[in-house]
N, C-alpha and C positions, 0 to 999 in steps of 0.2 A: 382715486379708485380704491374701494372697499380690498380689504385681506382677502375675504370671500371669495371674491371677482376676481384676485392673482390669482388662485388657486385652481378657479374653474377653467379661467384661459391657460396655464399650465397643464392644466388635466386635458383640455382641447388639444394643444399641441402634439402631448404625449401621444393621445388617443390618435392622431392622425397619421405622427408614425408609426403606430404598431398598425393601422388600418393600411397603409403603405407597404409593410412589410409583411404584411399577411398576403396581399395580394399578391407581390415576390413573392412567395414561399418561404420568408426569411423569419428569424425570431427578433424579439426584441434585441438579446445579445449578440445574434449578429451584428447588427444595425452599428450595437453601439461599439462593438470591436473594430469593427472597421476604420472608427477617428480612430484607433490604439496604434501609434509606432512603436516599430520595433529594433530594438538595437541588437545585430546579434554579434558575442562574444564568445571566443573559443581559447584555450590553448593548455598556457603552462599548470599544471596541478599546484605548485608553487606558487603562482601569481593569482591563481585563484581567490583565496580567501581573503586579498586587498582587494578584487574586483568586484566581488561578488558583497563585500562591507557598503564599496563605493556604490552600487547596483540599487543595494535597497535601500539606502538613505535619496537617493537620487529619483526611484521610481517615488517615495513618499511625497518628493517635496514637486513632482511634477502632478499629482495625486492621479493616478491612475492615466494619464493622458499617453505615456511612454512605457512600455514592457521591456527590459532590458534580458537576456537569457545568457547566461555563461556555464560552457562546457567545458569539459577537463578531457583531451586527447591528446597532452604532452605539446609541449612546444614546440618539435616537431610534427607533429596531428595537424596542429592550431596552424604552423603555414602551410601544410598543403590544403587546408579549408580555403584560409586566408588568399594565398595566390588564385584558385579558382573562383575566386569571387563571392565565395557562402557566405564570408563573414564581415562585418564591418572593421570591427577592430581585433587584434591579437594577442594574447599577455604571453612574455616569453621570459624565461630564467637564463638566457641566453642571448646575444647579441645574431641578428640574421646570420644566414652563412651563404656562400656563391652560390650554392645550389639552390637555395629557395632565393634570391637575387634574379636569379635568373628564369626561375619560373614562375616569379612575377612581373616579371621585364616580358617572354614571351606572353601572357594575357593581358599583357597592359597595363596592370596594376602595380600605381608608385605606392610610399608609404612614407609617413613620418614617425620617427624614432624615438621613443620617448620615457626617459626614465624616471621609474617612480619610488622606487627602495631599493635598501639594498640587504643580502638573503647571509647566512653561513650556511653552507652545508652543514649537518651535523652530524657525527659517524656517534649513533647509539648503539648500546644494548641493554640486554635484561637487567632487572633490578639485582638477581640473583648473582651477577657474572660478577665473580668479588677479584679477578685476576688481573684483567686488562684495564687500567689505572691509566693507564695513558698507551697510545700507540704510534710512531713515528710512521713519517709519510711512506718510507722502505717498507714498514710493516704491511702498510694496507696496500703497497701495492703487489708484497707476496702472496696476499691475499687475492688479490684481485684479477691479478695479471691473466692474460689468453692463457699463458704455459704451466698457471696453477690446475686448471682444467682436470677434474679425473684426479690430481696428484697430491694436489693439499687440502687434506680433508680434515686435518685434527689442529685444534689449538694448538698442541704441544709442538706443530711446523712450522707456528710463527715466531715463537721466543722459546729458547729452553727456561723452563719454572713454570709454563704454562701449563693445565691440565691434559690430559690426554682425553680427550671430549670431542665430541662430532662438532665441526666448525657449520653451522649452520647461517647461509646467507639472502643478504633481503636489500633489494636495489629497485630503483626505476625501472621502466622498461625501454626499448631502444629508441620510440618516438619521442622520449623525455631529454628535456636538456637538462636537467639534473646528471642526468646518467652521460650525456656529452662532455659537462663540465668535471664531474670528478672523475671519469676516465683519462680525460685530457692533463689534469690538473697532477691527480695520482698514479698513470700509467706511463705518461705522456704521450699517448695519442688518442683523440678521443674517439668512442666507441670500442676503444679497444680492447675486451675484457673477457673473463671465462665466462660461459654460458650459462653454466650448471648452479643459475642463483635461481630465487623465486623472484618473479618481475612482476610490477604491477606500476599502471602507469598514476593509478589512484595509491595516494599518500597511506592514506588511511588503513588499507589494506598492509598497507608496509606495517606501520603502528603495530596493528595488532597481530601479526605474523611473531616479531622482536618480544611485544608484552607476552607472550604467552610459553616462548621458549628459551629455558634460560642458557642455552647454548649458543642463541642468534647474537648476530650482530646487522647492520644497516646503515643507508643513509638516504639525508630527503633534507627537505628544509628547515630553517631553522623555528618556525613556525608550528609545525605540527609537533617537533619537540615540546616547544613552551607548551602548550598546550596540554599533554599528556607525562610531564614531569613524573607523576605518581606512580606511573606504568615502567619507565623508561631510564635511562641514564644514559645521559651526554660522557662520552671519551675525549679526553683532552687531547688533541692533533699535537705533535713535538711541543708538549708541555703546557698548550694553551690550550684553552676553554673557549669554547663561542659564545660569545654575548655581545650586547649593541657595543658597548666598550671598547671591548679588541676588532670587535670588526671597523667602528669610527677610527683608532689609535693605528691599522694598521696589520696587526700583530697575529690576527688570524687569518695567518696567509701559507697555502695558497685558494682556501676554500671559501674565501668570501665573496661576493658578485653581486652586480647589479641586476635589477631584472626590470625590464621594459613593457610598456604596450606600445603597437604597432596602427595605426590608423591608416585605412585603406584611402585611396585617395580616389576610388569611388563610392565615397561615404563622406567623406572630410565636410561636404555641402550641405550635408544633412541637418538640419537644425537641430533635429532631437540627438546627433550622435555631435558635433559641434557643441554644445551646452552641455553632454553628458562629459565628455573629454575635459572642457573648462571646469567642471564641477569635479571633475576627479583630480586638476590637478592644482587646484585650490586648497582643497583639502587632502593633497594626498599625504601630508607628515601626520596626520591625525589619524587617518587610517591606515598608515603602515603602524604606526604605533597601537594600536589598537589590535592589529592582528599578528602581532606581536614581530614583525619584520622594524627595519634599523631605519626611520627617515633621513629622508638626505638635506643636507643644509638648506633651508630657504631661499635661497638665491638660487638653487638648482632647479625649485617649482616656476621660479620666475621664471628660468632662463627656457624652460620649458615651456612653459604659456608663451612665451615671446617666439620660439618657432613655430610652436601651431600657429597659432597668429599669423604668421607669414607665411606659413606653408612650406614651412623647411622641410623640403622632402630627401629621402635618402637614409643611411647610417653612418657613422664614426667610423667604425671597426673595419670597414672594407670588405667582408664578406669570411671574419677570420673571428675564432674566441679570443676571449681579452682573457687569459688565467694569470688566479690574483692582481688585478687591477686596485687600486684604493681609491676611498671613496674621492680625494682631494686630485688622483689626475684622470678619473670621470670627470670633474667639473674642469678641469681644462681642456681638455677634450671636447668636450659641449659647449664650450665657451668660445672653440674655433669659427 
């Protein structure tokens, strides 16, 4: 058969569905949106930017066949989507808790557990703030604490030498498990904390709250620091620095953490969320590293593909935060 004669039977085809779909009332891109699956993703603001790396290397190489969507409503947002069924999968800075255990036990919805990097909190501020050189975990929690509220307003209340300067503060907001983890971590009880910060469950907004006022301070992932270096300065937690280093050696502790996605197990079946899940977690040391989060040892992607695989459903943690956990008994852990 003539090139010609491909062409014209191509063009037949074509023409036949849009003659199809005119008659529907449908457009061509209807037509063809309709083969389009869709994966939807929701959660951690944190887990985001691994997701969303994995997302569009993944929609390319399915070339359009699969739309993947990932939204940021904090990690707690992300499982009340999740338990109701909205979402397929869930990216979390935080291991489940009994409350959202349970309110995906009441709709029926299992989940498998599945870690993909692991994160430092980072407590930034302004490039300007020439003072605070390091802050002990006491410090930031006089900072932080419910009974700071209304009371501790000036630098010069957290350390004598400090400036007498408006303490101005920049946190997650309550659906974040950021804000679950260093409350818990730095208060010891999580959620625990004074109100009176500026909250935003978008990272970003954090950033540029910190870069713009050199009296702020903050904290968020270790990611969106790397990231805006030029804006920003990292404070060393009781004499450490975060970086992939101290987080893999241990040493930045207690603000280092794993953070997970969640796969619903009314989706696990799905071939295009099946193949997106194995492809994320193939590659997922390439894109933690890329989006500037710590990959975890090789053998932890293994050991992950081997529960999906089987459909290890459930969590580790029992419905409880792991504060300061190391990378090395996460993988025993998951090795149970």
């Amino acid at each position: 058969m003539s090139k010609i004669s491909l062409k014209l039977n191509s063009w037949t085809v074509a023409a036949g569905i849009s003659m199809i779909a005119t008659t529907l009332g449908l457009s061509m891109s209807a037509v063809q949106s309709q083969s389009v699956k869709t994966i939807a993703i929701d959660g951690s603001s944190t887990v985001f930017p691994i997701t969303e790396a994995v997302a569009e290397e993944f929609q390319k190489s399915q070339g359009g066949r699969v739309r993947v969507t990932v939204g940021v409503s904090g990690t707690g947002g992300g499982f009340k989507k999740f338990c109701r069924g909205e979402t397929d999968i869930s990216g979390a800075s935080r291991p489940i808790l009994q409350k959202e255990i349970e309110a995906c036990k009441a709709a029926g919805i299992r989940y498998m557990e599945l870690p993909v990097a692991y994160d430092a909190i980072t407590v930034v501020v302004n490039p300007q703030n020439t003072w605070a050189k390091n802050l002990s975990v006491t410090e930031l929690k006089k900072m932080w604490e419910p009974g700071a509220q209304g009371k501790v307003n000036s630098w010069s209340q957290i350390r004598q030498g400090f400036p007498n300067a408006p303490l101005k503060l920049f946190g997650p907001g309550a659906n974040s498990g950021t804000f679950d983890y260093f409350t818990e971590a730095i208060v010891g009880k999580a959620k625990s904390s004074r109100g009176d910060f500026t909250a935003s469950e978008d990272d970003n907004v954090l950033v540029q709250g910190v870069s713009r006022d050199k009296n702020a301070i903050g904290y968020f992932g270790y990611a969106y620091y790397a990231e805006n270096q030029k804006r920003l300065k990292a404070v060393p937690v009781n004499g450490v620095l975060p970086s992939p280093t101290t987080v893999k050696n241990g040493s930045y502790s207690p603000l280092s953490r794993p953070l997970f996605i969640y796969v619903s197990s009314k989706s696990v079946d799905k071939p295009e969320v099946k193949q997106f899940v194995q492809f994320y977690l193939r590659n997922g040391a390439k894109f933690a590293q890329e989006t500037r989060y710590v990959a975890l040892p090789a053998s932890a992607y293994t050991t992950a593909q081997s529960h999906f695989g089987k459909k290890r459903f459930g969590t580790v943690f029992g419905g409880k935060e792991a504060v300061g956990l190391k990378i090395d008994e996460l993988l025993r852990r998951e090795a149970q």
